[in-house]
MMTF fields as JSON, N, C-alpha, C and O atoms, coordinates in Angstrom:
{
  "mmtfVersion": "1.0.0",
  "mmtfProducer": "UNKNOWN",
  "numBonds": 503,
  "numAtoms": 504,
  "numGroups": 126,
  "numChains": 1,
  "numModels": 1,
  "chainsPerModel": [1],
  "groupsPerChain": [126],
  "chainIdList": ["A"],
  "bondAtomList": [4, 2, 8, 6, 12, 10, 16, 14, 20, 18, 24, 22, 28, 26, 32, 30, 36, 34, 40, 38, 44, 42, 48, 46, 52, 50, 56, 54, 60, 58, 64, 62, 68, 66, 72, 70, 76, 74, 80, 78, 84, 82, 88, 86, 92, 90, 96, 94, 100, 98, 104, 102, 108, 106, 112, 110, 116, 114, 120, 118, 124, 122, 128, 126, 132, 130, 136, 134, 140, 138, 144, 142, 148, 146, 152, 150, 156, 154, 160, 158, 164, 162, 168, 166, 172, 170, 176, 174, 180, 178, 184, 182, 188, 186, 192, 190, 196, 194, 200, 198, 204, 202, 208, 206, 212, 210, 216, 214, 220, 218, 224, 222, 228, 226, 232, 230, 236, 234, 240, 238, 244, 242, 248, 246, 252, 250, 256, 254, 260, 258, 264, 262, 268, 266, 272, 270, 276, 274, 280, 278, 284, 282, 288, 286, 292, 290, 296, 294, 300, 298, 304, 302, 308, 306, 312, 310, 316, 314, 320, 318, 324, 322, 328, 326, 332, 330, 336, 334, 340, 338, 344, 342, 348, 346, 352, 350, 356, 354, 360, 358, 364, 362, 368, 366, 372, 370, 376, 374, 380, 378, 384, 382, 388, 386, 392, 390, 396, 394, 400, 398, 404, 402, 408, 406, 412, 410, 416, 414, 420, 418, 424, 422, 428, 426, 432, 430, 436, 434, 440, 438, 444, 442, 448, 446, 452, 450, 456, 454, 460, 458, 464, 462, 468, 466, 472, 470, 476, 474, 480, 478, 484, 482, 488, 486, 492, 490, 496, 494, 500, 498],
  "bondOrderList": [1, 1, 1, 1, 1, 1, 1, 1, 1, 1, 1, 1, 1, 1, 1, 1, 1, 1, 1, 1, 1, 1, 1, 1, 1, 1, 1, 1, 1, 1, 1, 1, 1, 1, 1, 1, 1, 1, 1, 1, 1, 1, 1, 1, 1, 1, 1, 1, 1, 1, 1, 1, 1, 1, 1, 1, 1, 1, 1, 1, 1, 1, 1, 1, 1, 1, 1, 1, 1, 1, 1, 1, 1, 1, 1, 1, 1, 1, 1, 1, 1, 1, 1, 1, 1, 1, 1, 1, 1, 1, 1, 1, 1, 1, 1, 1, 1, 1, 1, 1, 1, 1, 1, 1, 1, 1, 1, 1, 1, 1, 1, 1, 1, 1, 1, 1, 1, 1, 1, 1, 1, 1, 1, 1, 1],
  "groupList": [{"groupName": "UNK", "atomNameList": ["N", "CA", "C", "O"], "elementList": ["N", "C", "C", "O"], "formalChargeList": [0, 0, 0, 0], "bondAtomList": [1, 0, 2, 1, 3, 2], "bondOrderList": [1, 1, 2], "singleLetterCode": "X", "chemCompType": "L-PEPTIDE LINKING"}],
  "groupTypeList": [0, 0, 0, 0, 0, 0, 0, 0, 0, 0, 0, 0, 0, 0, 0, 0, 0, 0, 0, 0, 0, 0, 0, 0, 0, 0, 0, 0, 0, 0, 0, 0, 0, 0, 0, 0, 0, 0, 0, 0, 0, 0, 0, 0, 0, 0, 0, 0, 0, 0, 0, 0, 0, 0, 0, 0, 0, 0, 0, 0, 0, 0, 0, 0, 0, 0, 0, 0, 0, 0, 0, 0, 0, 0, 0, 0, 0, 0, 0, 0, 0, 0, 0, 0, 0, 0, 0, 0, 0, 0, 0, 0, 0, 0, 0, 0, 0, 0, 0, 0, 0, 0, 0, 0, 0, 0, 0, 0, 0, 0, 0, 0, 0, 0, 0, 0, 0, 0, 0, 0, 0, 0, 0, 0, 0, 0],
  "groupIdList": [1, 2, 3, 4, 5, 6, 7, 8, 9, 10, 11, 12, 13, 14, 15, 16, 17, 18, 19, 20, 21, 22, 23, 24, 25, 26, 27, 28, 29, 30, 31, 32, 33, 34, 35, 36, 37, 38, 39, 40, 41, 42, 43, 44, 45, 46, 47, 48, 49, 50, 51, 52, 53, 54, 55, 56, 57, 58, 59, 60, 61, 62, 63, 64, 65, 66, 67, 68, 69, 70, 71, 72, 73, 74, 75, 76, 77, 78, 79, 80, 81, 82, 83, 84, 85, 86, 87, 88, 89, 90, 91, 92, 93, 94, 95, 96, 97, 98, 99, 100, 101, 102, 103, 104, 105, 106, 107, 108, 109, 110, 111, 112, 113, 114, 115, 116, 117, 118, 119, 120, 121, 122, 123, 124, 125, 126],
  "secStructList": [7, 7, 5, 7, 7, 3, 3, 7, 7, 7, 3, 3, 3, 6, 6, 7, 3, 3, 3, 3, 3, 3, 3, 7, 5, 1, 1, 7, 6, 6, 6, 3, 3, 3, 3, 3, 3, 3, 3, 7, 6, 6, 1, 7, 7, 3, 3, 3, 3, 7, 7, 7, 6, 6, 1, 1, 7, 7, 7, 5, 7, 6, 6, 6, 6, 6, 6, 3, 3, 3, 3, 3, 3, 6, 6, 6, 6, 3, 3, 3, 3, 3, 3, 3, 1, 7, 7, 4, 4, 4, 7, 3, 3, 3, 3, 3, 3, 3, 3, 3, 7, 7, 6, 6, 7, 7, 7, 7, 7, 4, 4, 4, 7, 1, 3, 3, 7, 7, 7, 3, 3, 3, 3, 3, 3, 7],
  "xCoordList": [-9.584, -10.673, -10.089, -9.508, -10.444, -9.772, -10.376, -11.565, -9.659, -10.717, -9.92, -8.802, -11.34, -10.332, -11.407, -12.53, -10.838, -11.657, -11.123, -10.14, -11.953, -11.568, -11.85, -12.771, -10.984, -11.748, -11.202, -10.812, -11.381, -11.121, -12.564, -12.382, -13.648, -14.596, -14.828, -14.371, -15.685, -16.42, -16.934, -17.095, -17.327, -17.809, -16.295, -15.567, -16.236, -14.802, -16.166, -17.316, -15.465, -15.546, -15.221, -14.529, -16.14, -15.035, -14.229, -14.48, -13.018, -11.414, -10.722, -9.617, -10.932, -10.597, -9.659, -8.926, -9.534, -8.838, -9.268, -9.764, -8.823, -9.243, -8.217, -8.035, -7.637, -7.103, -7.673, -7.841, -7.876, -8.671, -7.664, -6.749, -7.674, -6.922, -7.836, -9.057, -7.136, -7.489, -6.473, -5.251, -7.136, -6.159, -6.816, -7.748, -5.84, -6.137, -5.594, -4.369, -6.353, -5.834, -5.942, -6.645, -5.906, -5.691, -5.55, -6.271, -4.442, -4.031, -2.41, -1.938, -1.861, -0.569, -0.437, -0.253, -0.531, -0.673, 0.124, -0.13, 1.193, 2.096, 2.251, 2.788, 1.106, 1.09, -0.286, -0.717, -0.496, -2.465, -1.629, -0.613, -2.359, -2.46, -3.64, -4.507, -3.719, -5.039, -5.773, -5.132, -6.898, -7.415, -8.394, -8.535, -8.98, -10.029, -11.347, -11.119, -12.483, -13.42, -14.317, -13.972, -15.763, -16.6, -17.877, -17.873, -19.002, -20.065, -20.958, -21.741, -21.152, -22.05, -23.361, -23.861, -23.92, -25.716, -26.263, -25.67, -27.1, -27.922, -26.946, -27.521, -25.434, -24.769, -24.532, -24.759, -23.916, -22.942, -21.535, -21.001, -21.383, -19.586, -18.804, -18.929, -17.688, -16.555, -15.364, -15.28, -13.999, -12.956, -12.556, -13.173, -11.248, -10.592, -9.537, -9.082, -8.518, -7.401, -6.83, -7.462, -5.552, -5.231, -4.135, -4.472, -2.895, -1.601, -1.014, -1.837, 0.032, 0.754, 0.909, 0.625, 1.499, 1.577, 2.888, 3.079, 3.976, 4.68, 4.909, 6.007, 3.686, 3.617, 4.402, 4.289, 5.285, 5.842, 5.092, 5.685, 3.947, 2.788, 1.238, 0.545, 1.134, -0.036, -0.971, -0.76, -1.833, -3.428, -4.765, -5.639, -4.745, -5.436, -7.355, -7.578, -7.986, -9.55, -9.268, -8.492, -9.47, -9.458, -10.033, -9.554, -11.163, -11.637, -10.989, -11.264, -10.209, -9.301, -7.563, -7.002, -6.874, -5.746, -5.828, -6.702, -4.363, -3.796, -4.156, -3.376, -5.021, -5.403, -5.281, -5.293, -5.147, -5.333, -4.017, -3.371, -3.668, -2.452, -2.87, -4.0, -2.172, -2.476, -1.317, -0.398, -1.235, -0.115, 0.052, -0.702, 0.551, 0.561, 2.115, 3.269, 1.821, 2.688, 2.038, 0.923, 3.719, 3.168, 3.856, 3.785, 4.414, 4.843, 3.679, 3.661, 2.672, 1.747, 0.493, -0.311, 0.438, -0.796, -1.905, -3.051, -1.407, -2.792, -2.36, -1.373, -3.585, -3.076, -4.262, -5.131, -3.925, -4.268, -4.284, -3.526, -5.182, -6.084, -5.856, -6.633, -5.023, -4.887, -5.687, -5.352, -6.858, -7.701, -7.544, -7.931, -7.077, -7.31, -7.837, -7.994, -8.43, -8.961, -10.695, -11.311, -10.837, -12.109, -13.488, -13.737, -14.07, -15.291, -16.831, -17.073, -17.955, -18.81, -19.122, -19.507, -19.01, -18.792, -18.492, -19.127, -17.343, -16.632, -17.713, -17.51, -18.27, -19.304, -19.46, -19.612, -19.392, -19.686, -19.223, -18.432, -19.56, -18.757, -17.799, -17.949, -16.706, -15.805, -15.147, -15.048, -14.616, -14.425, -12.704, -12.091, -12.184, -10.911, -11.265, -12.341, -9.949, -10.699, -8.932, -7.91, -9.253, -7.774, -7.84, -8.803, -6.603, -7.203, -5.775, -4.916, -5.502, -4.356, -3.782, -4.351, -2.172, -1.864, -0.503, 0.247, 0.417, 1.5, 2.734, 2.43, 3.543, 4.622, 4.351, 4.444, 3.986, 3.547, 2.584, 2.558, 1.262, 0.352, -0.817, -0.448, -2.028, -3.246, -4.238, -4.254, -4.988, -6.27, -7.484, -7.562, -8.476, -8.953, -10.594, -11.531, -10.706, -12.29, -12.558, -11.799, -13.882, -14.361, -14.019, -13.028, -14.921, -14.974, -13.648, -13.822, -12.43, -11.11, -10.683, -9.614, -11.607, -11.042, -11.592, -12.786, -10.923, -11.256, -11.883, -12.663, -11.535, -12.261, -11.664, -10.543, -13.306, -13.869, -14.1, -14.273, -14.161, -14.019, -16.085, -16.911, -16.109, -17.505, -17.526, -18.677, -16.693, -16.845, -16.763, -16.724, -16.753, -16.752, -17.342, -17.186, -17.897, -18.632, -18.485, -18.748, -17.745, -16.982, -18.549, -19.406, -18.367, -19.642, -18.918, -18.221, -19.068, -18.255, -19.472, -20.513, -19.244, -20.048, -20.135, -19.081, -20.401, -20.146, -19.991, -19.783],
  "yCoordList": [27.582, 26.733, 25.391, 24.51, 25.523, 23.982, 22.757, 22.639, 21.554, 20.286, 19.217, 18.989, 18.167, 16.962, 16.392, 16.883, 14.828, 13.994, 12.596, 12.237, 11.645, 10.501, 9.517, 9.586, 8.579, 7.695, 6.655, 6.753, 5.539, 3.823, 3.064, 1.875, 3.489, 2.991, 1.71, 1.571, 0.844, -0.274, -0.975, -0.544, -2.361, -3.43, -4.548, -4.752, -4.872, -6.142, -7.173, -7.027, -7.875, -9.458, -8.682, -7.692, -9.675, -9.275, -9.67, -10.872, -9.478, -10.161, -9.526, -10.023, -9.097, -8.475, -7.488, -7.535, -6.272, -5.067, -4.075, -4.26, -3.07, -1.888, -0.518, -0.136, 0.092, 1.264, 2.827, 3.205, 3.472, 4.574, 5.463, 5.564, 6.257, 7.682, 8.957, 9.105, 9.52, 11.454, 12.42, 12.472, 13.052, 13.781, 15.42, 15.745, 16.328, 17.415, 18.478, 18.517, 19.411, 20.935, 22.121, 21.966, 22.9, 24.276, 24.824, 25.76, 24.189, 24.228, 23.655, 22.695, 24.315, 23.952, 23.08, 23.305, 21.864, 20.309, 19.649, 18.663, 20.415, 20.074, 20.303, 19.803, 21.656, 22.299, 21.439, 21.367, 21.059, 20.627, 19.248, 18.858, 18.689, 17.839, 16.757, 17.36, 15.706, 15.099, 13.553, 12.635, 13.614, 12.827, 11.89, 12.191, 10.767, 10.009, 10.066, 10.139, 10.052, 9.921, 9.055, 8.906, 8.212, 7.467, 7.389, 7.217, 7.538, 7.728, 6.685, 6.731, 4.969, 4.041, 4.43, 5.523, 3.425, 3.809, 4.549, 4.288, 5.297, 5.499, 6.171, 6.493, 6.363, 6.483, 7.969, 8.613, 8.327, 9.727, 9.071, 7.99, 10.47, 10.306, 10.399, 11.208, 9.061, 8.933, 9.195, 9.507, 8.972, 9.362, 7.657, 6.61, 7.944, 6.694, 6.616, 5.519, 7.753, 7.864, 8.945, 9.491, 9.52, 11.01, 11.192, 10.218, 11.444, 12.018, 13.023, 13.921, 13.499, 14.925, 15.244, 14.591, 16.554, 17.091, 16.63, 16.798, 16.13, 15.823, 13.901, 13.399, 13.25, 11.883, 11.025, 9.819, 12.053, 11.343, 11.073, 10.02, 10.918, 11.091, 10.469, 10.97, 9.547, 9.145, 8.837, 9.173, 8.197, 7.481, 7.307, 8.114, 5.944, 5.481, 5.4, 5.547, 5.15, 4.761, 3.645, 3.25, 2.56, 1.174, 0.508, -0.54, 1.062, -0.007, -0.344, -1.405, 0.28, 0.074, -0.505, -1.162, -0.25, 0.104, -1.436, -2.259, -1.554, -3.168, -3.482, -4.313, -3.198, -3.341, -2.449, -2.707, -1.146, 0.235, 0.7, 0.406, 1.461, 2.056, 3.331, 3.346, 4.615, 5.665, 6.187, 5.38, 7.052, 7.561, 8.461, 8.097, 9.575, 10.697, 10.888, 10.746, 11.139, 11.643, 13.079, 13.47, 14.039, 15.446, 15.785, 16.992, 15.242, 15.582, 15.599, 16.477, 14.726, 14.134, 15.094, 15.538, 15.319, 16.242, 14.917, 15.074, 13.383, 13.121, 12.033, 11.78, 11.785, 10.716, 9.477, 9.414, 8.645, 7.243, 6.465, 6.622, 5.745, 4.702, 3.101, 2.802, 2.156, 0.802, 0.313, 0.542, -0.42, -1.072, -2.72, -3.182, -3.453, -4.751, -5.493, -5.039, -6.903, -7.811, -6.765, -6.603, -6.293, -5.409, -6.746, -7.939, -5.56, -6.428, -5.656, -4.641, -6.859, -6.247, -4.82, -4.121, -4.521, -3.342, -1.738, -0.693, -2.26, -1.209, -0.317, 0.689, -0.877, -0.654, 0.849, 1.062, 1.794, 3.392, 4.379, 4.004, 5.329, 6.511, 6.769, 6.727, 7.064, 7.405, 8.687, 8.926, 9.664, 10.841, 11.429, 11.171, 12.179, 12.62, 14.019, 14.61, 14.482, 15.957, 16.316, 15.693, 17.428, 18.574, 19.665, 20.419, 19.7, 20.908, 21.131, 20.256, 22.969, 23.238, 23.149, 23.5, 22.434, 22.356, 22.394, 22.215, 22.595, 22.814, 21.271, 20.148, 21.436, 20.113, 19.178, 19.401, 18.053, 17.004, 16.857, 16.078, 17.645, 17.645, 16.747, 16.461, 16.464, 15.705, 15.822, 15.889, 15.815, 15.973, 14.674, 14.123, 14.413, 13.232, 13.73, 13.0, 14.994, 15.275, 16.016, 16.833, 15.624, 16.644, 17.817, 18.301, 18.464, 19.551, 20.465, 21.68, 20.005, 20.906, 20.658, 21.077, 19.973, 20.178, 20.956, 21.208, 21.553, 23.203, 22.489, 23.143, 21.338, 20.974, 19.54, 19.071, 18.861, 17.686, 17.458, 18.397, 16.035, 15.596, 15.178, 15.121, 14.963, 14.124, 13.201, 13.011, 12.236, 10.99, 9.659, 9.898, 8.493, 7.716, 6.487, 6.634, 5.475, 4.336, 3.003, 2.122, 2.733, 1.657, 0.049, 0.084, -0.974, -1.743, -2.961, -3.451, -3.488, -5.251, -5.784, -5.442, -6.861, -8.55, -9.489, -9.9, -10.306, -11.552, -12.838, -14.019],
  "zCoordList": [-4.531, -4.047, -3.614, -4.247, -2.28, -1.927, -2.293, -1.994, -3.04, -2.816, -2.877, -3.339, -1.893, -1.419, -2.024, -2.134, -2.6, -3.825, -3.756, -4.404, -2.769, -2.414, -3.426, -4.239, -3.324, -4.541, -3.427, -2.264, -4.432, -3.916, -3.197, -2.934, -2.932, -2.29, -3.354, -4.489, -2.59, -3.664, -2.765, -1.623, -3.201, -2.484, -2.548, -3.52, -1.756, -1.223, -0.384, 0.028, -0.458, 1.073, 2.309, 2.548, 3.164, 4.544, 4.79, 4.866, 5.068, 5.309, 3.697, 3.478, 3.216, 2.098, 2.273, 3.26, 1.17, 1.836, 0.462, -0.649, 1.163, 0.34, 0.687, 1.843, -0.424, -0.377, -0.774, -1.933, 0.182, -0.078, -0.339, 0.479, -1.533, -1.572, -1.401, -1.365, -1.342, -1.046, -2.034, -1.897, -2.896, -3.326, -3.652, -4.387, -2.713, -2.36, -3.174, -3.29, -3.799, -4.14, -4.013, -3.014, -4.081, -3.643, -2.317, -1.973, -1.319, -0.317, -0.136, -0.745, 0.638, 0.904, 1.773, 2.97, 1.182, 1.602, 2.583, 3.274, 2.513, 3.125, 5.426, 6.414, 4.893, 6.096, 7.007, 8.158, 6.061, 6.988, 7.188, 6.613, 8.136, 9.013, 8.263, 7.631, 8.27, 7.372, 8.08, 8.591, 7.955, 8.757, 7.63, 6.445, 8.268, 7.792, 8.655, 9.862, 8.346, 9.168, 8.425, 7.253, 8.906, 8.064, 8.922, 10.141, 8.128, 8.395, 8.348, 7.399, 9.744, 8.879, 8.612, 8.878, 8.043, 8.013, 9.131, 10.178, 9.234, 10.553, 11.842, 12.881, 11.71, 12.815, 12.447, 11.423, 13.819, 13.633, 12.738, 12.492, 12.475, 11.647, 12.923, 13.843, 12.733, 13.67, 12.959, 11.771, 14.177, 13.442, 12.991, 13.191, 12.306, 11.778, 11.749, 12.073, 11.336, 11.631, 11.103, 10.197, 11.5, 11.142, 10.836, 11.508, 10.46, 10.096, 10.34, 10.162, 10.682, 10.717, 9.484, 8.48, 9.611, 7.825, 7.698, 6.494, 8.183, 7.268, 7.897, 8.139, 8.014, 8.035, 9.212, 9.433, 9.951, 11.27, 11.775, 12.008, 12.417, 13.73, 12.951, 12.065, 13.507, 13.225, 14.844, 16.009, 14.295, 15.308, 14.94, 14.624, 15.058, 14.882, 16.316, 17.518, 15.302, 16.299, 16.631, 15.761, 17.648, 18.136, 17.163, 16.73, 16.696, 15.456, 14.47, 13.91, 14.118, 12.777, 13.176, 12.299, 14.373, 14.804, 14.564, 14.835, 13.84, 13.555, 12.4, 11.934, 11.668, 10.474, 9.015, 7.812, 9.951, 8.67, 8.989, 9.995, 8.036, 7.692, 7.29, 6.803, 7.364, 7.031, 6.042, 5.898, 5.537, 4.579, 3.84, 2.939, 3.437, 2.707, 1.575, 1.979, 0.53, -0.332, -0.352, -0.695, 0.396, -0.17, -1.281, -1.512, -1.957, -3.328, -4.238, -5.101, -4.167, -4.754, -4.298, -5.117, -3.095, -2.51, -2.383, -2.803, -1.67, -1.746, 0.016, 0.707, -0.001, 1.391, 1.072, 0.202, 2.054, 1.732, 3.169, 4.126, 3.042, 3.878, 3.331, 2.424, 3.696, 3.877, 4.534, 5.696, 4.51, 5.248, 5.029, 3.956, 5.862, 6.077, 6.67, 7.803, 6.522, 7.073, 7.654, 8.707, 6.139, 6.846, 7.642, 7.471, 8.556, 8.779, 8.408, 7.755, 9.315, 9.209, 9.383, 8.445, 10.208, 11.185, 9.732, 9.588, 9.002, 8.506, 6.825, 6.145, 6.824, 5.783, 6.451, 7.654, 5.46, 5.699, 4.668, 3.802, 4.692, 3.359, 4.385, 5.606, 3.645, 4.002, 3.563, 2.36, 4.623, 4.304, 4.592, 5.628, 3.54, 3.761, 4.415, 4.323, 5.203, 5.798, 6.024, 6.313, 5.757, 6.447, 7.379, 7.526, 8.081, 9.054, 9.045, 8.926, 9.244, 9.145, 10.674, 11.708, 10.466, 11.745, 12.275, 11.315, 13.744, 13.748, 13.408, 13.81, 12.935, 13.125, 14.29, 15.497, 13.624, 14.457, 14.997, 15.95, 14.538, 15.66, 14.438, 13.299, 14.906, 14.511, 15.622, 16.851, 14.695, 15.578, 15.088, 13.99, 16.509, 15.968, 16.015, 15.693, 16.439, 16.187, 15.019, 14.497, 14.57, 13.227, 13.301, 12.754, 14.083, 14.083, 14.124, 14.04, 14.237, 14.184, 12.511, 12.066, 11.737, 11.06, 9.945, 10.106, 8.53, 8.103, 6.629, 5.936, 6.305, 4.493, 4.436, 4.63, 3.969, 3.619, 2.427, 1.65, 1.978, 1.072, 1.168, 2.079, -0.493, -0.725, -0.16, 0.235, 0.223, 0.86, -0.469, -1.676, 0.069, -0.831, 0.05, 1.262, -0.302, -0.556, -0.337, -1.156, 1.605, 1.303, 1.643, 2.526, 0.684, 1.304, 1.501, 0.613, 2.687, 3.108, 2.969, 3.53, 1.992, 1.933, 2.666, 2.181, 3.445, 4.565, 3.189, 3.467]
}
């Protein structure tokens, strides 16, 4: 049974920062490809940023690019989200997702990808 189980959400400031992890099991972690996506109030779920399976290859959404960092330990089976200098804007659940994929590749739409996480809870303050 596969599962991905984000933690790190909370309430921060804006200009603050926040580290989101993902930590995935019953899948060969190494092979999936892993992404972020976040859902604000009232909106569709967008992407945020994504990884290769073995962490060479990243990309970022414009909204985040310069600020977020992406990252995976596959020893560990988990990946991770650096968010800085958050803003208004970034308030949303936030979701880890995997999709199995070839060396070097990522994908930045939902729908390619095969298992999601519950999401987690990020809220910015002014």
């Amino acid at each position: 049974q596969v599962q991905l189980v984000e933690s790190g959400g909370g309430l921060v400031q804006a200009g603050g920062s926040l580290r989101l992890s993902c930590a995935a099991s019953g899948l060969p972690f190494s092979t999936y490809a892993m992404g972020w996506f976040r859902q604000p109030p009232g909106k569709e779920r967008e992407f945020v940023a994504t990884i290769s399976r073995s962490g060479g290859s990243t990309y970022y959404a414009d909204s985040v690019k310069g600020r977020s960092i992406i990252s995976r330990d596959n020893a560990k089976n988990t990946v991770s989200l650096q968010m800085n200098s958050l803003k208004p804007e970034d308030p949303a659940v936030y979701y880890c997702a995997a999709v199995y994929a070839g060396s070097g590749l990522y994908y930045i739409t939902a729908g390619r990808y095969d298992y999601w996480g519950q999401g987690t809870q990020v809220t910015v303050s002014s």
